[in-house]
C-alpha positions in Angstrom: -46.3 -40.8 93.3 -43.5 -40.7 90.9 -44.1 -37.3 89.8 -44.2 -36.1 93.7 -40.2 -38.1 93.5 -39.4 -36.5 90.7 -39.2 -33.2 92.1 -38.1 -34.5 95.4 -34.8 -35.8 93.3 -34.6 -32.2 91.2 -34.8 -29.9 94.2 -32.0 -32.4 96.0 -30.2 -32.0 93.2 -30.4 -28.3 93.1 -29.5 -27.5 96.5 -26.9 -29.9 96.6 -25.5 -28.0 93.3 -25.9 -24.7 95.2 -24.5 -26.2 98.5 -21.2 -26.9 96.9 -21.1 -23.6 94.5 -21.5 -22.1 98.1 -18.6 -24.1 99.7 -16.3 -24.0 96.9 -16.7 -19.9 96.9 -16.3 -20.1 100.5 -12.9 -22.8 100.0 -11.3 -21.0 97.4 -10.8 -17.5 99.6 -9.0 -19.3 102.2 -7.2 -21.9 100.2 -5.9 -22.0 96.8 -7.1 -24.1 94.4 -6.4 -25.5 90.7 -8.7 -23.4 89.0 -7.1 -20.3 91.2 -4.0 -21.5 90.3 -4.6 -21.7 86.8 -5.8 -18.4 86.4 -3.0 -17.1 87.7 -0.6 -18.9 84.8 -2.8 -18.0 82.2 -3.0 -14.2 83.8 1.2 -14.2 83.4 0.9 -15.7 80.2 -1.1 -13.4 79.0 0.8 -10.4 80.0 3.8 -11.8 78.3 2.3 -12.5 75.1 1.1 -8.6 74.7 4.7 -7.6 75.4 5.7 -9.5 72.2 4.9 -10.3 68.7 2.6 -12.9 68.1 3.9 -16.6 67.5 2.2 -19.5 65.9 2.9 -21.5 69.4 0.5 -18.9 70.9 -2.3 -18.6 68.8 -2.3 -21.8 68.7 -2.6 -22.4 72.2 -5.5 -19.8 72.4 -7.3 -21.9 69.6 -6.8 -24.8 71.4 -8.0 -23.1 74.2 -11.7 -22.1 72.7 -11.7 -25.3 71.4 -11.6 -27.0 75.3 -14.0 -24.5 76.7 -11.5 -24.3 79.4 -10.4 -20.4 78.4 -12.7 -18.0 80.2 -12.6 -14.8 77.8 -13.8 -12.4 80.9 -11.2 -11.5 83.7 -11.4 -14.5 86.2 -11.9 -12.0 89.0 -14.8 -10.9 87.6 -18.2 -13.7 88.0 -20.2 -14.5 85.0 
């Protein structure tokens, strides 16, 4: 019987998971959102660091950034 619950609690889990992937996705093209929002900064950013020499400041910002696991390396319009 456990077993049988066991999957019962995985698959709600999954489509639960999936559910709100799907409704986030869905949000996020109407609305903005942090992570949106965020992208967007780090996008600027970005551009204005090529257009100048390097600082300490900024690599170590981009270190910090690997670091957190909150710098996506890939263009954020483009799903991994």
């Amino acid at each position: 019987m456990t077993h049988y619950l066991d999957i019962l609690a995985l698959l709600w889990f999954l489509i639960c998971w999936g559910g709100y992937t799907w409704y986030s996705k869905k949000r996020a093209q109407t609305h903005p959102c942090l992570s949106n929002s965020l992208d967007l900064y780090r996008e600027d950013w970005m551009r204005v660091m090529l257009k100048r020499e390097n600082r300490i400041a900024d690599t170590s910002g981009v270190y910090c950034g690997f670091n957190s696991g909150g710098y996506r390396i890939v263009s954020p319009r483009i799903p991994f």
